[in-house]
ZAMARGU-4260 file (C-alpha; in steps of 0.2 Angstrom, whole numbers, plus 5000, padded with zeros to 4 digits):
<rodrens>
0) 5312/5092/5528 | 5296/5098/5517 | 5297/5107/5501 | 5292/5125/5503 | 5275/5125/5487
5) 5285/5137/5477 | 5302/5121/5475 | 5285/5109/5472 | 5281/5121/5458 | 5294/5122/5451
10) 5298/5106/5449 | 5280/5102/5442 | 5285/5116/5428 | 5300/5109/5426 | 5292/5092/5422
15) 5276/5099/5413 | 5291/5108/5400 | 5298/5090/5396 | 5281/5081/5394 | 5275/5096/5385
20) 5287/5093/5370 | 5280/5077/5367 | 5263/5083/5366 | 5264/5097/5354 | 5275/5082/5343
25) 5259/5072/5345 | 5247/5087/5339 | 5260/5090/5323 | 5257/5071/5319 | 5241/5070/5320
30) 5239/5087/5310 | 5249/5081/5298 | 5236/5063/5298 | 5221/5077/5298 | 5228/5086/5282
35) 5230/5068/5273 | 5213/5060/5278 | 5201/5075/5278 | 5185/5072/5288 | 5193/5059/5300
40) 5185/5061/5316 | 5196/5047/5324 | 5210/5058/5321 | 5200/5075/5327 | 5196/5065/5342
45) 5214/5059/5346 | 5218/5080/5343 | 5206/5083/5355 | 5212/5071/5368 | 5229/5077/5366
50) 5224/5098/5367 | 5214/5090/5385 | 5229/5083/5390 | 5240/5100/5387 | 5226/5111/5393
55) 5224/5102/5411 | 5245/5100/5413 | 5247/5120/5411 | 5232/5122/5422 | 5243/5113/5433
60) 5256/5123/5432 | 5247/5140/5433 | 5250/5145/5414 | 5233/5152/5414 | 5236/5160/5396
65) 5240/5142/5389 | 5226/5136/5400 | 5212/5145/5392 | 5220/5145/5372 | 5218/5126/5376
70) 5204/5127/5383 | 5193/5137/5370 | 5204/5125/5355 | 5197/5111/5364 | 5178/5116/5365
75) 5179/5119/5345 | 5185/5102/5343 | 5171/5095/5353 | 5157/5101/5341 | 5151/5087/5330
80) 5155/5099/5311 | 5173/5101/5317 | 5178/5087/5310 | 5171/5092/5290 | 5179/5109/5293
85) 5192/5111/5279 | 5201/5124/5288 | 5206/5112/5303 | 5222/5103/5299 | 5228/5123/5295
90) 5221/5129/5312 | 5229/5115/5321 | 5247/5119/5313 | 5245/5136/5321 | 5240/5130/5335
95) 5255/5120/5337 | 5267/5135/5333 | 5257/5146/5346 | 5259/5132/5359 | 5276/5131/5357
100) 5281/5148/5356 | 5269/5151/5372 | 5279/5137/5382 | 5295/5145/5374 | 5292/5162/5383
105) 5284/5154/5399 | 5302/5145/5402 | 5315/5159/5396 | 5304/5173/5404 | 5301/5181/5388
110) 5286/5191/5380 | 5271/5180/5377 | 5268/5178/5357 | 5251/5188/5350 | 5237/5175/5351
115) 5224/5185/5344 | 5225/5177/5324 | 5222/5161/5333 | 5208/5164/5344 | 5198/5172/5326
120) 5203/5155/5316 | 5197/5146/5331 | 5180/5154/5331 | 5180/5151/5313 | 5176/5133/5318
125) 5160/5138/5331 | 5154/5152/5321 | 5144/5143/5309 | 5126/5138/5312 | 5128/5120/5311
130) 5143/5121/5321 | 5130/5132/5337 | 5113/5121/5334 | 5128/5106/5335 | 5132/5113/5353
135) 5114/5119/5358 | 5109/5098/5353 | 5127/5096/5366 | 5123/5105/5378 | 5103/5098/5382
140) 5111/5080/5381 | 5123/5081/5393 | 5115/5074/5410 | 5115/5059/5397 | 5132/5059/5392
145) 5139/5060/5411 | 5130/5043/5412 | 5144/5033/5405 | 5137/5032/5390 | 5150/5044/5383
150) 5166/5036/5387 | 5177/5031/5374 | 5182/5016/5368 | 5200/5016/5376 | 5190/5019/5391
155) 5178/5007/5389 | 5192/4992/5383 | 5201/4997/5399 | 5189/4993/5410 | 5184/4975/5403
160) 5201/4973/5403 | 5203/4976/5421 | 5187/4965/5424 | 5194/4950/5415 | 5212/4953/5424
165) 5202/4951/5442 | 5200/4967/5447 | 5187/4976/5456 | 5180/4994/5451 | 5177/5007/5463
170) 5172/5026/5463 | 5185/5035/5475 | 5178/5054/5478 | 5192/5065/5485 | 5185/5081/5493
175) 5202/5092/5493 | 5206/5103/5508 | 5201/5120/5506 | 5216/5125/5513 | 5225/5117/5499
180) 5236/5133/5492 | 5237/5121/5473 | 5223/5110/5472 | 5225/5107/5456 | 5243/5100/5460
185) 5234/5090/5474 | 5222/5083/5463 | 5239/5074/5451 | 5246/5070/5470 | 5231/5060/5474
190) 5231/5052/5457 | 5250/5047/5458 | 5246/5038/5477 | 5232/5027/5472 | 5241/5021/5457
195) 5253/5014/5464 | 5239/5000/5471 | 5229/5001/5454 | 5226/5007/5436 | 5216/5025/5435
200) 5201/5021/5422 | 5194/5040/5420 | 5196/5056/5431 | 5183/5069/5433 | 5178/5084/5432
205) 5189/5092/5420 | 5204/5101/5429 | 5197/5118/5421 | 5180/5117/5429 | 5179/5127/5445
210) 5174/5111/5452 | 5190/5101/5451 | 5197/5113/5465 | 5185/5106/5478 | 5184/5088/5474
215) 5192/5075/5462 | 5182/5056/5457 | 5192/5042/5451 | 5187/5027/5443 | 5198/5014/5447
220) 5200/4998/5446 | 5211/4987/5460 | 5211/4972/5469 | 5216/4981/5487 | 5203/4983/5496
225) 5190/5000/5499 | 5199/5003/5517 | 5215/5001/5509 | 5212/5015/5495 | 5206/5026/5508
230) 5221/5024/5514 | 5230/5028/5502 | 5221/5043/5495 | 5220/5052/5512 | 5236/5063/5512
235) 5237/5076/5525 | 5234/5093/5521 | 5227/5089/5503 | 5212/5077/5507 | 5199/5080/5517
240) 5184/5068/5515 | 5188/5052/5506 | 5171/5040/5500 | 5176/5025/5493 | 5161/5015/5482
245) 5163/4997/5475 | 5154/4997/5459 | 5160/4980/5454 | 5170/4966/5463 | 5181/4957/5457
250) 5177/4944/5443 | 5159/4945/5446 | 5145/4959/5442 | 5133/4951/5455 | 5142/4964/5468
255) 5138/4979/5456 | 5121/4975/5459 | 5122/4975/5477 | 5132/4991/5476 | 5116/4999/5471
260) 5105/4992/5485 | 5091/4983/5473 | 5101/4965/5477 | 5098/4961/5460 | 5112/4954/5447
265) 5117/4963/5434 | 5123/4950/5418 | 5135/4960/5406 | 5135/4956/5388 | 5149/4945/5385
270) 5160/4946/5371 | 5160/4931/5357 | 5179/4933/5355 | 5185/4929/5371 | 5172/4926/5382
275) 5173/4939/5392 | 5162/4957/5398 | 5163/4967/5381 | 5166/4984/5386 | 5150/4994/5381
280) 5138/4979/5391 | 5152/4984/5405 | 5149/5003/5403 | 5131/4999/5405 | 5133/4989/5419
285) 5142/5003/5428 | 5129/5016/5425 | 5114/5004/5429 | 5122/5002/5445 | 5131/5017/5453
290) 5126/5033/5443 | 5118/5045/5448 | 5103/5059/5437 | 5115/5071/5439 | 5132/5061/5431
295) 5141/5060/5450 | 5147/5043/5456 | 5134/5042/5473 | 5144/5039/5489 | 5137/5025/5498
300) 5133/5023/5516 | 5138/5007/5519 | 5157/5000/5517 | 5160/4987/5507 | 5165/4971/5508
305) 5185/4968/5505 | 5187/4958/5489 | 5190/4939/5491 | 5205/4941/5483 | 5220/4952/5491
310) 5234/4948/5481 | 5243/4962/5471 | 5235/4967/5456 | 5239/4959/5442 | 5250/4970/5426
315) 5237/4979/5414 | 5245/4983/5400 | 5243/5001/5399 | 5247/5001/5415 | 5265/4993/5414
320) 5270/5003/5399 | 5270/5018/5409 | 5278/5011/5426 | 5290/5004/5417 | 5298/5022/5412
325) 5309/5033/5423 | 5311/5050/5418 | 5331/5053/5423 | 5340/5072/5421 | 5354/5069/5407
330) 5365/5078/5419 | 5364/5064/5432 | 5368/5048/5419 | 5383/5060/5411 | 5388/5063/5431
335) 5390/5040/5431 | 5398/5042/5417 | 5410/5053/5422 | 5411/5042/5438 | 5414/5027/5425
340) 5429/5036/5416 | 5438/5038/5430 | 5436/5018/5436 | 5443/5016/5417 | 5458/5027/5420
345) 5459/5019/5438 | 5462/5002/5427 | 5474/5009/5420 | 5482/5013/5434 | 5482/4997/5443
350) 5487/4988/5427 | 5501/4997/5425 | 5507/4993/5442 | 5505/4975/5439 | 5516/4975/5424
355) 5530/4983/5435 | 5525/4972/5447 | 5528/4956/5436 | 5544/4964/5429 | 5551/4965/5447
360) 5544/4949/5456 | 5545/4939/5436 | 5542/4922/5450 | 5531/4928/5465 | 5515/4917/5465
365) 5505/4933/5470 | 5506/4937/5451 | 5493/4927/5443 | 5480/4932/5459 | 5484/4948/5455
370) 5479/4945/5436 | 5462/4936/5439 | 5458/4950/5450 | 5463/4962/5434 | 5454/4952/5422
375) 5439/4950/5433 | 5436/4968/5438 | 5441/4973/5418 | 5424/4960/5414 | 5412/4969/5426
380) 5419/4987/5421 | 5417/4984/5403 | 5398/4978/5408 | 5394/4993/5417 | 5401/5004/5404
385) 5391/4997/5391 | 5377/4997/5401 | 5380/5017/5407 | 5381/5021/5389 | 5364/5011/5385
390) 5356/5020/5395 | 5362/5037/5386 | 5356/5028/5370 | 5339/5034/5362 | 5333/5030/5344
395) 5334/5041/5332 | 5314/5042/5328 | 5312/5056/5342 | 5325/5066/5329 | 5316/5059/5315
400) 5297/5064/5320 | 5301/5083/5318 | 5303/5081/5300 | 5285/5076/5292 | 5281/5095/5299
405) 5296/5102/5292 | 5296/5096/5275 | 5278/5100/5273 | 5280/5118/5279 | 5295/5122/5268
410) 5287/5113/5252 | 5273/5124/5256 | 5285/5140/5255 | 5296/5134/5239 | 5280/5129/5229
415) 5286/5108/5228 | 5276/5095/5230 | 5286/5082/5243 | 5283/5066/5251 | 5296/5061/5265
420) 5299/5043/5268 | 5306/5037/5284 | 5315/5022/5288 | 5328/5015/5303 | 5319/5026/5315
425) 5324/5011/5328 | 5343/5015/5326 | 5350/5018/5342 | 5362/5036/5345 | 5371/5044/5361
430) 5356/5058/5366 | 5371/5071/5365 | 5373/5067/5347 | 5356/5066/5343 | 5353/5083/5350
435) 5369/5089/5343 | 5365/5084/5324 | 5346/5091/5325 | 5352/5108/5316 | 5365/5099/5302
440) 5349/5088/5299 | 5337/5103/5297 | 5347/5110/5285 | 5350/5096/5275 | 5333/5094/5272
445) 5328/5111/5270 | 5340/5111/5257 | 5335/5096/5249 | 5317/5103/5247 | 5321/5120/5241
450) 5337/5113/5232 | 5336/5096/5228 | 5319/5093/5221 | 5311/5101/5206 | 5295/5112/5203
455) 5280/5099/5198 | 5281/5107/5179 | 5299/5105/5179 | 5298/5085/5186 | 5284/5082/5173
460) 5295/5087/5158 | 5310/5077/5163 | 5298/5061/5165 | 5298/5059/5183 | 5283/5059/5193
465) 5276/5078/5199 | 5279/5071/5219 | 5298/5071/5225 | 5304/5062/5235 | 5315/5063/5250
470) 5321/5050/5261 | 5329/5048/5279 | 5338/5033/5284 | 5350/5029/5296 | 5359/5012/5301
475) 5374/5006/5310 | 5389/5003/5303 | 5403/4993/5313 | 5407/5007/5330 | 5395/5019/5319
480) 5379/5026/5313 | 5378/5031/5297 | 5361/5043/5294 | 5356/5047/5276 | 5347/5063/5267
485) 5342/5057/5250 | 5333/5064/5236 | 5326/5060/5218 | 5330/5079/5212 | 5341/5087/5199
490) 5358/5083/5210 | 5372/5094/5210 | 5383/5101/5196 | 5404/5102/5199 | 5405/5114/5187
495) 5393/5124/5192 | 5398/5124/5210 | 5415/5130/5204 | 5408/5143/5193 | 5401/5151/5208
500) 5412/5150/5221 | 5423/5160/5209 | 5411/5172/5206 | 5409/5173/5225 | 5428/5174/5228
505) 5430/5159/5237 | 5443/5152/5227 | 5455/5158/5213 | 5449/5151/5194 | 5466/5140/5193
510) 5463/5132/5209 | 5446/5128/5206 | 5453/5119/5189 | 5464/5109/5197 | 5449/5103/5208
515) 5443/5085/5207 | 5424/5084/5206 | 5423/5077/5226 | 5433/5092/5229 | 5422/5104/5221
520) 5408/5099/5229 | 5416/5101/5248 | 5416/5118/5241 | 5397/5120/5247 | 5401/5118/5266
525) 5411/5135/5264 | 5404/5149/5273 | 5396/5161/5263 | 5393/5151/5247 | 5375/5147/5240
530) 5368/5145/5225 | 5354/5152/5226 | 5348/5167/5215 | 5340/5178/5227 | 5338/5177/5245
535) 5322/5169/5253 | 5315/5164/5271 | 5322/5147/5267 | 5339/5150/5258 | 5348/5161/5248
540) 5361/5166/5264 | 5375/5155/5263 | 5375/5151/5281 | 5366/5134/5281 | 5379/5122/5275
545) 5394/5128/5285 | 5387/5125/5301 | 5382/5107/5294 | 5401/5106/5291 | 5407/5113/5309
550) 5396/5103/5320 | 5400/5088/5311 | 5420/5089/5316 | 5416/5095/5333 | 5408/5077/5335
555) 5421/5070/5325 | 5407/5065/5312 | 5411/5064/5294 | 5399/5068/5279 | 5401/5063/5262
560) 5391/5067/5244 | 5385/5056/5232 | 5375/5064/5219 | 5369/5060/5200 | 5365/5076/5190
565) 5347/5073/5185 | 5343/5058/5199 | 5345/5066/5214 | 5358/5067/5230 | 5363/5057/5242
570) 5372/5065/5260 | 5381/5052/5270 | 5384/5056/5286 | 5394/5045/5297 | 5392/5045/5315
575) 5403/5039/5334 | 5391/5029/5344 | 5395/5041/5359 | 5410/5054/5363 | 5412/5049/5379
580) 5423/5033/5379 | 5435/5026/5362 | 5446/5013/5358 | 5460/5021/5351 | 5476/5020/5343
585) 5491/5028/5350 | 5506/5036/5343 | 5523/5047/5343 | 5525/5065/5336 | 5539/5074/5340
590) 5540/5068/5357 | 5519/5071/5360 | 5507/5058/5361 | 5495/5057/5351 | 5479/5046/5348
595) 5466/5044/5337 | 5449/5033/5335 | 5451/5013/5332 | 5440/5011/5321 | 5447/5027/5309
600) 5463/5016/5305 | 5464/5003/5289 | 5478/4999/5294 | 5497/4999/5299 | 5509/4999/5285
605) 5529/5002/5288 | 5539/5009/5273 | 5555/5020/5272 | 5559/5036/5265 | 5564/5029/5248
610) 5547/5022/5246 | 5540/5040/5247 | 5537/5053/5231 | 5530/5068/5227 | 5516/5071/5216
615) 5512/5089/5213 | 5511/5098/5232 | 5507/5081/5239 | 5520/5065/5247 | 5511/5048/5241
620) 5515/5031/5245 | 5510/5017/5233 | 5503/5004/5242 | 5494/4986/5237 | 5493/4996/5219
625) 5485/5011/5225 | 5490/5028/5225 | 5490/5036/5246 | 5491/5054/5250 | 5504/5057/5264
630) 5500/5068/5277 | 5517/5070/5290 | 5513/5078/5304 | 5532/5081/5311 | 5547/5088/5303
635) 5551/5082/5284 | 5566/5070/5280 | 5583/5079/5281 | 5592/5079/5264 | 5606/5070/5273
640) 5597/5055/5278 | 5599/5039/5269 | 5581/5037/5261 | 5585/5019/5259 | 5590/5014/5276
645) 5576/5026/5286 | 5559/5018/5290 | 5544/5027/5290 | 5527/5022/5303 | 5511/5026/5289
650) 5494/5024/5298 | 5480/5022/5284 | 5465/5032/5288 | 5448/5033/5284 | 5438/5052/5284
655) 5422/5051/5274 | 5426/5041/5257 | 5443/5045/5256 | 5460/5038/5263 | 5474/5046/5269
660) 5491/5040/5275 | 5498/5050/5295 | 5517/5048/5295 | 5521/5046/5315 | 5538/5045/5323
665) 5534/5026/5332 | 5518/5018/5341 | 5514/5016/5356 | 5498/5003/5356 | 5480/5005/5359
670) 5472/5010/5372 | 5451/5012/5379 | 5452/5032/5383 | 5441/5041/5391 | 5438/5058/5384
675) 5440/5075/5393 | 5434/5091/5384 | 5447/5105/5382 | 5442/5123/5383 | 5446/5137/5370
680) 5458/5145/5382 | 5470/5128/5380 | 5469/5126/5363 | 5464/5137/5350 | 5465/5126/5336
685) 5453/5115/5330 | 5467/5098/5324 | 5465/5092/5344 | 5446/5091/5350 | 5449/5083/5367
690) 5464/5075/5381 | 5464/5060/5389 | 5475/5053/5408 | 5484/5036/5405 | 5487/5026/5420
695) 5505/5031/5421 | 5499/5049/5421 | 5504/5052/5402 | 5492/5066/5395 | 5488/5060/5376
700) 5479/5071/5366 | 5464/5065/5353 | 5465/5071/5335 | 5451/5079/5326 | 5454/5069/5308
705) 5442/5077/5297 | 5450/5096/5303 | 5467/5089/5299 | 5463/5085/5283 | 5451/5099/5278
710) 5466/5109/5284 | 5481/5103/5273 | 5467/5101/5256 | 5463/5118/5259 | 5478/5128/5262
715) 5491/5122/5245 | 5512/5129/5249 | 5513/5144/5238 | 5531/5138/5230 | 5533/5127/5218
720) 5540/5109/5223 | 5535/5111/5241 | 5526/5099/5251 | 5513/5100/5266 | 5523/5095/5282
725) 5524/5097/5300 | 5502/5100/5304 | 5506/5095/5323 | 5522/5107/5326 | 5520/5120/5336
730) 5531/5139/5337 | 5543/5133/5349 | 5546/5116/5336 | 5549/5128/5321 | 5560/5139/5330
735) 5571/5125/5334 | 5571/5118/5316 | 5576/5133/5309 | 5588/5135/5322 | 5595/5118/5320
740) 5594/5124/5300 | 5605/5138/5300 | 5618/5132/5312 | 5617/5116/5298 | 5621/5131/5284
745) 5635/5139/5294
</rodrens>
């Protein structure tokens, strides 16, 4: 079955809207290299090369309005005063922002964005007369420039490289069908075919010009043979005429010589370093041999010989670092995923069989087969699980990259000078966390740029140097990865953050005085609260920090605050390597199982009732000479129970820099659980934030520890004496104790 054109375009928009991310992050970068090192025409060059590149992929695609945007940034970059233009880095940032917002609207269907400010800052760069009697000098030299001597030095490197690795250069012309409904498209479908046999050296003409819809020319290096080539590159319906030229053979530049009919040799340069063809002696070669007056490769009449050498082409390295990436939807890795959870359950399963089993038959000789067989699958499981999940695993620099541009821009707004300094981009992260955590992270550092560091002025009057500085680090930490948002600003003041979350009514003033000075600064996730004195485009709303705070719990992250007044802050947050699949520790509560992450529990400590006092509105335990908060989540102790004689399970707890102790009713072991997400219709709070099956069909349902304790610091009993109980009762539990109350009274 043949895709109808429409499904192949698709699925060529669908790739070009992945691929294009990447290149507008590439034209940020290099913006950002432009508007450090002025004048640079290395950096103008690699911008250039990266505008080709989008301009020919939307050209591709049909996005003609992208296409010819590109098209027009492109041909200002070539002139040679482009790159002494002081305006450039600033044109190449709106550039950027048009791009995206154009590729934006392309793929939701939406209005397109008004281009017309660019296109008059882009004429900015043409409009002056050094800039047109720079592409009137263009222009007259271009039959030369077509000759080879205008190839790059990537270009150029390639090629010798491709001549000391054996390989033989050709021209291949491809005339497409003119019956070819995307020739364009063909011209990438004949490119993807010969590669496969060899390495693409240089593709011409442009995929702009109105030439590159009736023929295509590839030089391409290879050590198949030209019939071979030809085989390759004639596809039905989208070739029409192949001519296949050998410039070079392989390993000698005597054949390039004869490629041309004069029979004479033609000796390239070699170069002292290694001994072999440097690759401006090689572009020479080349043209010498096989160019033509007017830039085209000539076909030649007779067929060339088949190299001496037929074995596969030897790796390139620009060629192998692309081969050796496949580009995989997300949805298709979480689908053997999935596929893996239920093989974990399935485990389960047969393990608790097998402990029936043993219980039943205690001597049957089948039992120790049967638990080699257990412990072997277990073995090969656990590999393909960690291999599923490495697969899912990213580093966190493609989250990082984003923020050179971002703290740049909103330094720009606020009026601070900021330098951002970047370290543990190689950290590894699930790529649904990573994604996830993009927006807490943007916020952070807005807020640490707008915040956090001081105007230049200010910074110079307290001693510091005029240039904050902000900092983003992340590392792993045990089953976790820790990422940091540091600054060397004026920190964050207690008081003043109770002061105004007073004066904004988010608490009562005794409340607020009863609050440590960790508590008072939780109180800046609350929605609704900012400091800020008026309201800008980068803060001022109250409406950042809160969705820091709920995104965090909903991956069962923590964050935690560190700050000096005077020497900046530091944000801490603490990351699960994935959410897919835990280790966790299971428990009873009121005849409910529960569980909660491994690696969130200290440890196990068993006291009794007796051992337990009140302290204020809260239970403590004291344990190994320190002071833990008690947090029971099922029914408090009856006044008839002897204290002494009743034990209590405590689980010590971690959540962000504090501990916490969860009284339970009795354990029930730990246990590799495979998460299920639970829709809002099932559970409408926020204490559980997903299921998982047990092998003997047990449901046990995960707790969300940050919300639970968020939940019992921020609501206090209103009475005097009383203590917070019963967070994992339900209504049908506390009609039944107060049931079981009453009929106590009577």
């Amino acid at each position: 079955m043949i895709d109808s054109p429409d499904e192949r375009g698709a699925e060529l928009r669908e790739l070009f809207f992945e691929t294009s991310q990447e290149l507008l992050q590439a034209l940020n970068e290099e913006s950002l290299k432009l508007e450090n090192h002025p004048g640079d025409e290395e950096i103008v060059r690699s911008i250039r090369r990266t505008v080709h590149t989008l301009k020919g992929d939307s050209a591709a695609c049909g996005l003609r309005e992208l296409s010819e945007l590109a098209h027009q940034f492109e041909d200002a970059l070539s002139l040679e005063t482009a790159a002494a233009h002081g305006a450039l880095p600033e044109i190449a940032f709106a550039a950027a922002d048009v791009f995206a917002a154009m590729l934006a609207s392309y793929h939701d269907g939406s209005p397109m964005p008004a281009t017309d400010a660019l296109y008059q800052r882009i004429n900015e760069l043409t409009s002056t007369p050094a800039a047109k009697k720079s592409r009137r000098k263009k222009k007259s030299s271009e039959p030369a420039a077509k000759s080879g001597k205008d190839w790059t030095d990537a270009e150029k490197l390639a090629i010798a490289q491709a001549q000391a690795a054996g390989l033989a250069i050709y021209s291949v012309v491809v005339k497409i069908d003119p019956h070819c409904t995307m020739p364009i498209a063909a011209r990438q479908l004949i490119q993807n075919a010969i590669s496969g046999i060899g390495q693409v050296l240089r593709v011409h003409p442009d995929a702009t010009s109105p030439a590159a819809s009736k023929q295509v020319e590839f030089l391409f290096a290879s050590s198949h043979s030209a019939e071979q080539i030809v085989s390759k590159s004639r596809i039905p319906t989208i070739a029409a005429d192949v001519n296949v030229v050998l410039i070079a053979a392989a390993g000698t530049a005597k054949a390039a010589g004869k490629a041309t009919g004069t029979g004479e040799p033609v000796t390239p340069a070699m170069n002292p370093a290694s001994g072999s063809p440097g690759p401006d002696a090689f572009a020479d070669q080349v043209s010498a041999a096989q160019v033509s007056a007017e830039g085209s490769l000539e076909p030649s009449e007779v067929k060339p010989a088949a190299p001496e050498n037929q074995h596969a082409a030897p790796e390139i390295p620009a060629l192998a670092t692309t081969e050796n990436i496949l580009r995989v939807e997300a949805g298709r890795i979480d689908s053997v995923l999935n596929l893996v959870g239920e093989l974990i359950i399935g485990k389960s399963m047969l393990q608790q069989a097998l402990n029936e089993f043993g219980k039943r038959y205690p001597k049957e000789l089948l039992r120790g087969k049967f638990a080699d067989a257990m412990a072997f699958q277990s073995r090969v499981l656990n590999d393909l699980q960690r291999s599923v999940m490495k697969i899912r695993m990213v580093p966190v620099d493609q989250l990082f990259r984003r923020f050179p541009r971002i703290v740049r821009d909103v330094a720009r707004q606020c009026g601070r000078e900021v330098d951002l300094e970047l370290s543990g981009q190689e950290t590894d992260l699930d790529k649904g966390i990573l994604d996830a955590i993009a927006e807490p992270l943007t916020h952070l550092v807005r807020n640490a740029v707008s915040h956090g560091i001081e105007p230049a002025e200010e910074r110079r009057s307290l001693g510091k140097p005029p240039r904050g500085k902000i900092r983003l680090h992340a590392l792993h930490q045990g089953n976790q990865v820790v990422v940091e948002i540091s600054d060397d600003g004026r920190g964050v003041d207690a008081d003043k953050i109770r002061s105004k979350a007073i004066e904004l009514g988010i608490v009562k003033p005794e409340e607020a005085a009863r609050m440590s000075d960790a508590e008072a600064l939780e109180l800046i996730f609350r929605p609704g609260f900012s400091t800020a004195e008026e309201v800008t485009e980068v803060s001022g709303r109250g409406v950042g920090m809160d969705v820091v705070q709920s995104v965090l719990h909903r991956l069962k992250a923590t964050i935690h605050i560190d700050t000096h007044p005077g020497r900046g802050t530091t944000f801490r947050l603490k990351l699960p390597l994935t959410l897919a699949i835990i280790k966790a520790l299971m428990f009873w509560v009121e005849q409910r199982l529960y569980a909660i992450p491994l690696n969130a529990v200290n440890q196990i400590a068993r006291t009794t009732e007796a051992e337990v006092h009140q302290v204020d509105n809260y239970e403590v335990l004291q344990l190994r000479n320190q002071v833990l908060p008690l947090l029971r989540l099922g029914r408090r102790a009856s006044a008839q129970l002897d204290r002494k004689a009743s034990k209590l399970f405590v689980l010590v707890i971690t959540v962000g820099e504090k501990k916490f102790g969860l009284i339970v009713d009795a354990l029930e072991g730990e246990e590799e659980l495979v998460i299920k997400a639970l829709d809002d219709q099932t559970f409408v709070t926020d204490l559980v934030n997903g299921a998982s099956i047990l092998g003997d069909g047990k449901v046990v349902l995960i707790l969300n520890l940050p919300a639970v304790v968020e939940h019992v610091s921020r609501s206090r009993p209103e009475e005097a004496g009383e203590t917070h109980f019963g967070l994992l009762l339900n209504h049908a539990d506390r009609a039944r104790l107060a049931f079981g109350s009453a009929g106590g009274q009577a």
